[in-house]
C-alpha positions in Angstrom: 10.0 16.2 7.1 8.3 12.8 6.6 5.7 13.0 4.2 3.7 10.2 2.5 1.1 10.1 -0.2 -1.1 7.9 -1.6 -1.2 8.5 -5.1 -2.8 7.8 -8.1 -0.5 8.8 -11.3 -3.2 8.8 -13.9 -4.8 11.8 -11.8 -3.7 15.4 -12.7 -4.6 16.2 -9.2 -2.2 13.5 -7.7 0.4 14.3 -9.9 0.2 18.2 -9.0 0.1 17.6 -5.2 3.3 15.0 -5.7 5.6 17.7 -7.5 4.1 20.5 -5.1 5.8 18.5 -2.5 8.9 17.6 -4.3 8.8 21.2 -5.4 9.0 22.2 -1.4 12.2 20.4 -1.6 10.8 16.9 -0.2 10.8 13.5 -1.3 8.0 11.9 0.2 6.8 8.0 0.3 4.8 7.4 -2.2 2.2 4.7 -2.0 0.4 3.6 -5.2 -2.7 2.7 -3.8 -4.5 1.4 -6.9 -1.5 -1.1 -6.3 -0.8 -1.1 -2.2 -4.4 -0.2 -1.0 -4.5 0.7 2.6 -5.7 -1.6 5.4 -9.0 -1.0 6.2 -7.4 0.0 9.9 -5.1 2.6 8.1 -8.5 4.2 5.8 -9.9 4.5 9.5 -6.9 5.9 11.4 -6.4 8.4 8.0 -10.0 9.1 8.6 -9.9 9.7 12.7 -6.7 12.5 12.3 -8.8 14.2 9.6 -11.4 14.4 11.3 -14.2 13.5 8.7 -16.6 10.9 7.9 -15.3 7.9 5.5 -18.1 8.7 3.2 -16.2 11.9 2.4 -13.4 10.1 1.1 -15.2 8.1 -1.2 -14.7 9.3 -5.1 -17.6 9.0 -7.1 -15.9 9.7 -10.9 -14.9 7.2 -13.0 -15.9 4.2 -10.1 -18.6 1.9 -9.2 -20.0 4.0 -6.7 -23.5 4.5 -8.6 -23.4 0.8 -9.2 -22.8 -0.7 -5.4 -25.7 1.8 -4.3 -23.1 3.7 -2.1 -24.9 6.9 -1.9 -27.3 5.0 0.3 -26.7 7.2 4.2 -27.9 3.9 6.0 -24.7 2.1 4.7 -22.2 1.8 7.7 -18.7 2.5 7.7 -18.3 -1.2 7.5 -20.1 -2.0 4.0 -18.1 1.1 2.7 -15.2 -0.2 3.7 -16.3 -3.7 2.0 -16.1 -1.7 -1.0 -13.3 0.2 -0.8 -11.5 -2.7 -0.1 -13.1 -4.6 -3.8 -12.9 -1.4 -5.3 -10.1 0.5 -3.9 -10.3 3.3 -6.8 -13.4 4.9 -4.8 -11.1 5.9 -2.5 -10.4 9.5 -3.4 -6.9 10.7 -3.3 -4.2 12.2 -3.1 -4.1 11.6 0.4 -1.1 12.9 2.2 0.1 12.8 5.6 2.8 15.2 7.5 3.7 15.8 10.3 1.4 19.0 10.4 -1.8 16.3 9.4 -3.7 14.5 6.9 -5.7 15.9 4.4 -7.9 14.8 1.0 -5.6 17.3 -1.1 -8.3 18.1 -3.6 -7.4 20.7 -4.8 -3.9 19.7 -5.1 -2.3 23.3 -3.7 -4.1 21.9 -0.4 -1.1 19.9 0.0 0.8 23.5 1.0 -1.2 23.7 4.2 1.0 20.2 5.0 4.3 21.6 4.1 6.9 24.1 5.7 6.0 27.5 4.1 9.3 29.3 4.3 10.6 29.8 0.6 8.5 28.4 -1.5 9.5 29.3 -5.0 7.2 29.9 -8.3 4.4 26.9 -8.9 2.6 26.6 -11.9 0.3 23.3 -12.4 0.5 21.2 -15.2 -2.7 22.8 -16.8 -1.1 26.5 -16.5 -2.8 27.5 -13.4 0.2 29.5 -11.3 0.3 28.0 -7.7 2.6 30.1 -6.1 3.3 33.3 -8.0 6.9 34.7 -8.2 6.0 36.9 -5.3 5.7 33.7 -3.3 1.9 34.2 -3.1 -0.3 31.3 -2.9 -2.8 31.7 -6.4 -6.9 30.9 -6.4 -7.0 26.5 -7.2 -9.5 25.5 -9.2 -13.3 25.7 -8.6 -14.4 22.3 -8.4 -11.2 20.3 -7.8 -11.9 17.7 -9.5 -9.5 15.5 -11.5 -10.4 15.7 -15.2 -8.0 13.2 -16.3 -10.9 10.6 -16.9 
């Protein structure tokens, strides 16, 4: 299975949907976005097969969004993309494509809905939290989602 992520590895989250994928027994290609942002044609294609607005990808945490005004609805797509293009850490990740879609994987056990679910073994996150219990049951995910790494 081809599998690609865009990842952040100072994000818990990022890191948690990476080994979930590794742990389904796939290397994907990773892309380092802080480092290779997307195009702004790529944020829009992710964007049209998920089926959301940009403005849900945009992270709010830890970035200039507050600063650049971008809670403002009358921005278009264009000035947000302005931004994400200065400022490519307010676009939220992990993003990850497969072959069964795209998805904001937030919270990181997301990423299972992307991935073959035969025989998925034990998952626990790096905080503790049991993904996938040794019954092969998917577990709760956290109630926010949100990366707490800073």
């Amino acid at each position: 299975m081809d599998v690609v992520i865009y990842h952040n590895p100072a994000c818990g989250t990022s890191r948690n949907a990476l080994a979930l994928i590794r742990h389904a027994g796939i290397e994907p290609h990773v892309i380092e976005y802080l480092k290779t942002p997307p195009s702004r044609a790529m944020i829009m294609a992710l964007v049209e097969r998920m089926g959301v607005p940009l403005r849900s990808l945009l992270r709010e945490k830890g970035t200039p969004f507050a600063e650049l005004g971008l809670g403002d609805p009358a921005l278009t797509d264009d000035q947000l993309l302005d931004a994400i293009e200065a400022h490519p850490v307010l676009l939220n990740r992990p993003i990850v494509l497969s072959p069964l879609g795209v998805k904001l994987c937030r919270p990181s056990e997301a990423v299972l809905n992307l991935l073959p679910s035969e025989g998925l073994k034990p998952f626990t996150k790096e905080d503790g939290e049991v993904v996938i219990d040794a019954e092969g049951r998917r577990g709760g995910g956290s109630a926010d989602g949100q990366c707490r790494d800073y």
